[in-house]
C-alpha positions as CSV (number, residue, x, y, z in Angstrom):
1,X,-18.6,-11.0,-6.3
2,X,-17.8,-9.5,-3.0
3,X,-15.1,-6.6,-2.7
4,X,-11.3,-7.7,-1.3
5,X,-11.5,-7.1,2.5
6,X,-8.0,-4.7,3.5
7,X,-5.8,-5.7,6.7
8,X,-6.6,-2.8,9.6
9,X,-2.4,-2.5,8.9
10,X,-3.0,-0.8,5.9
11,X,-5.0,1.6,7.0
12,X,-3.3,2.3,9.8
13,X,-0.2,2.4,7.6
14,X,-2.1,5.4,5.4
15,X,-3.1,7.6,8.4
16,X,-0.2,7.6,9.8
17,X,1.8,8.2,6.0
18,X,-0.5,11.5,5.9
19,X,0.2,13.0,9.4
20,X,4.2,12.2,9.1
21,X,4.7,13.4,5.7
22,X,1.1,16.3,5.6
23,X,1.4,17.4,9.4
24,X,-1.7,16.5,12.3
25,X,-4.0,19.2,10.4
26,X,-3.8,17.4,7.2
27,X,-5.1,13.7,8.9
28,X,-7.9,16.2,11.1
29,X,-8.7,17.4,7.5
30,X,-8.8,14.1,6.5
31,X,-10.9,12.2,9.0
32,X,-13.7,15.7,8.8
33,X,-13.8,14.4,5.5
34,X,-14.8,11.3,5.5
35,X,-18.3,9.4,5.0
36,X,-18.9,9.1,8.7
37,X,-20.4,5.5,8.6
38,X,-16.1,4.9,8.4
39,X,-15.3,4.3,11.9
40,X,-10.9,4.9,11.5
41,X,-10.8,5.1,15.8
42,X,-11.9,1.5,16.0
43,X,-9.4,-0.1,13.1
44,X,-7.0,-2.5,14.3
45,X,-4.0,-3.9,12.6
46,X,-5.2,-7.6,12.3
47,X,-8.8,-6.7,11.5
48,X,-9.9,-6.9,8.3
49,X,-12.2,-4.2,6.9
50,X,-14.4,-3.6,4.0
51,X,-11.9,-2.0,0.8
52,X,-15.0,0.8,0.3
53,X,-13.5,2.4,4.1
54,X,-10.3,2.0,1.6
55,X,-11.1,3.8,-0.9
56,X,-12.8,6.2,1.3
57,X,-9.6,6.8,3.0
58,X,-8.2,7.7,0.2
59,X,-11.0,10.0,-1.3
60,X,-10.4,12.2,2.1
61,X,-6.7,12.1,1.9
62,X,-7.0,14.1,-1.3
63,X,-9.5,16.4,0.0
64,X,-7.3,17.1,2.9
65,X,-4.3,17.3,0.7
66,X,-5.3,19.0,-2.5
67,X,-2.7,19.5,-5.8
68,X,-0.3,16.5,-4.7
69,X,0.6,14.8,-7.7
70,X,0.5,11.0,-6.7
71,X,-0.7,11.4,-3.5
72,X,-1.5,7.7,-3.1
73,X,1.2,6.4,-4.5
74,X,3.4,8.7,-2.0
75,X,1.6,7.0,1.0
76,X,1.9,3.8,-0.4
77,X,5.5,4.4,-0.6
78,X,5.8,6.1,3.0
79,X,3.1,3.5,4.3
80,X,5.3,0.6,2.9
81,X,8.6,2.2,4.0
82,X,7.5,2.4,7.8
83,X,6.7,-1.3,7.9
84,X,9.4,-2.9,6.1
85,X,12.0,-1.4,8.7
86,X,14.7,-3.0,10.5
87,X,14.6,-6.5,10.0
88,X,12.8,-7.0,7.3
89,X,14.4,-4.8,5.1
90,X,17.5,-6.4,6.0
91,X,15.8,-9.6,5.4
92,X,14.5,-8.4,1.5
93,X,18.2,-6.8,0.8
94,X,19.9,-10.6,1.7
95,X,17.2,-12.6,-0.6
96,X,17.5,-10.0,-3.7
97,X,14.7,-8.7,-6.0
98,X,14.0,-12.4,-7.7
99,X,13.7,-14.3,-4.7
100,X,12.1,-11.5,-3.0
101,X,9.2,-11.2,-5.6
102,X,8.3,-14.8,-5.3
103,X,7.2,-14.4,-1.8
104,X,5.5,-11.3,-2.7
105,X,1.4,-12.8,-2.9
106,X,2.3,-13.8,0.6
107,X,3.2,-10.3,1.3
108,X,0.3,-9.0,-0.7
109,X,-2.7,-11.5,1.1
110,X,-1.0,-10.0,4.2
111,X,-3.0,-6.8,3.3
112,X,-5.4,-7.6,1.1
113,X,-7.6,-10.4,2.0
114,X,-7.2,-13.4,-1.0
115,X,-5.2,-10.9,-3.3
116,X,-2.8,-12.8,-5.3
117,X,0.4,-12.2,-7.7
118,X,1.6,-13.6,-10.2
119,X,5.3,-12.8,-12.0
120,X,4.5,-13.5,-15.4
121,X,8.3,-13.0,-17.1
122,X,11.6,-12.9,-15.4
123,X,13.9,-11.0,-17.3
124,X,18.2,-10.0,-16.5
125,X,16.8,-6.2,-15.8
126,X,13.9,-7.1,-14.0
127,X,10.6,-8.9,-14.2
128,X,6.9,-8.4,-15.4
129,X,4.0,-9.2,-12.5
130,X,0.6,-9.0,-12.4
131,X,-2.3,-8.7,-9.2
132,X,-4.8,-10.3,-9.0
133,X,-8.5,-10.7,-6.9
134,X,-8.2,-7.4,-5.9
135,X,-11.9,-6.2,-6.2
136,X,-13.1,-3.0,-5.8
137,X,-10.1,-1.3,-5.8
138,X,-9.6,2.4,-7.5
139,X,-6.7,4.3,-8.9
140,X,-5.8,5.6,-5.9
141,X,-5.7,2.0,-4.6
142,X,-3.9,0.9,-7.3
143,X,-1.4,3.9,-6.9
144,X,-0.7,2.7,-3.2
145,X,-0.3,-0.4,-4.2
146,X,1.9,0.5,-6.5
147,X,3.8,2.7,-4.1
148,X,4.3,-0.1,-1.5
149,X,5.7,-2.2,-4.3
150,X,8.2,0.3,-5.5
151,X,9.5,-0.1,-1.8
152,X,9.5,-3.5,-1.6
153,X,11.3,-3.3,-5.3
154,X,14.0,-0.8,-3.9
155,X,14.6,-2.7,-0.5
156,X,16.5,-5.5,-2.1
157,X,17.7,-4.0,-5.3
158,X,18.7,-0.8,-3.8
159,X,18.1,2.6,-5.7
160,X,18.0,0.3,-9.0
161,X,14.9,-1.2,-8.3
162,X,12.2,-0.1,-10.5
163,X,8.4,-0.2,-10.9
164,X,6.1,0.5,-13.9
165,X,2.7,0.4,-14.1
C-alpha cells in the first residue's frame, strides 16, 4: 500500500517552526543534512509530497537540533500555532473542543492526503480519538502530529485542553 502523501503546508509549517524557535543556523543545519534527492526550495503549500521527504525532514531537524526533548512534537505545536492564527482560532474558541473535534479529519486530510479521524468516546472531561490511513509515518511524525493536535485541543478549550498519546 502506498505511503500518505503530506500537504507542501506542512512542510513549510516545519521549516519555518525550526528557524523561529532554533534560529537561521539551525534550518542551514538542517537542510545540509538532508538526503539530497529532497528538493525543500521547490515545496509549495498546495502540493502534495511523498511522507518519506517527511520523515526526512524530521530526521535532519534532529541532527540540526541535537538533545531537544520532543523536538517534533515542539514543531508540531509551533507549526500548528502559526496557522491556526487570527481567524481561525477565533473560529475553534466560538465552536468549543466537541464541536471542534468533529471537524477535525477535515482538518487532518487538509495535511495529510486521505488521513482520517475517528472520536471513538466522548466523555464530560474530554474525548478518546483515533487516526487513521496515515502510512508511513514515524515517531517523530506522530509526535508532530500530536503537537498540532495539542494546539488545535487548546485553541477552543483554552489552557484546559489536553492531549495524550
Amino acid at each position: 500500500m502506498e505511503e500518505t502523501r503530506v500537504k507542501g503546508q506542512g512542510f513549510r509549517g516545519i521549516i519555518a517552526a525550526v528557524e523561529s524557535q532554533h534560529g537561521k543556523g539551525a534550518l542551514e543545519r538542517a537542510r545540509a543534512a538532508m538526503d539530497p534527492d529532497v528538493r525543500l526550495d521547490g515545496i509549495v503549500a498546495s502540493g502534495w509530497y511523498p511522507m518519506s521527504w517527511y520523515r526526512e525532514l524530521h530526521r535532519a531537524a534532529a541532527i540540526a537540533i541535537p538533545g531537544v526533548p520532543d523536538l517534533a512534537f515542539e514543531l508540531g505545536k509551533e507549526a500548528m500555532r502559526k496557522d491556526l492564527r487570527g481567524v481561525y482560532r477565533f473560529i475553534l474558541s466560538i465552536l468549543g473542543p466537541d464541536r471542534s473535534f468533529s471537524h477535525a479529519e477535515r482538518v487532518l486530510s487538509t495535511y495529510f492526503e486521505g488521513a482520517r479521524f475517528e472520536v471513538v468516546e466522548r466523555r464530560p472531561d474530554g474525548l478518546t480519538a483515533r487516526f487513521f490511513e496515515l502510512r508511513g509515518m514515524d515517531d517523530a511524525c506522530w509526535n508532530d502530529l500530536l503537537g498540532g493536535t495539542t494546539i488545535v485541543a487548546e485553541a477552543p478549550a483554552g489552557r484546559g485542553g489536553r492531549l495524550r498519546r
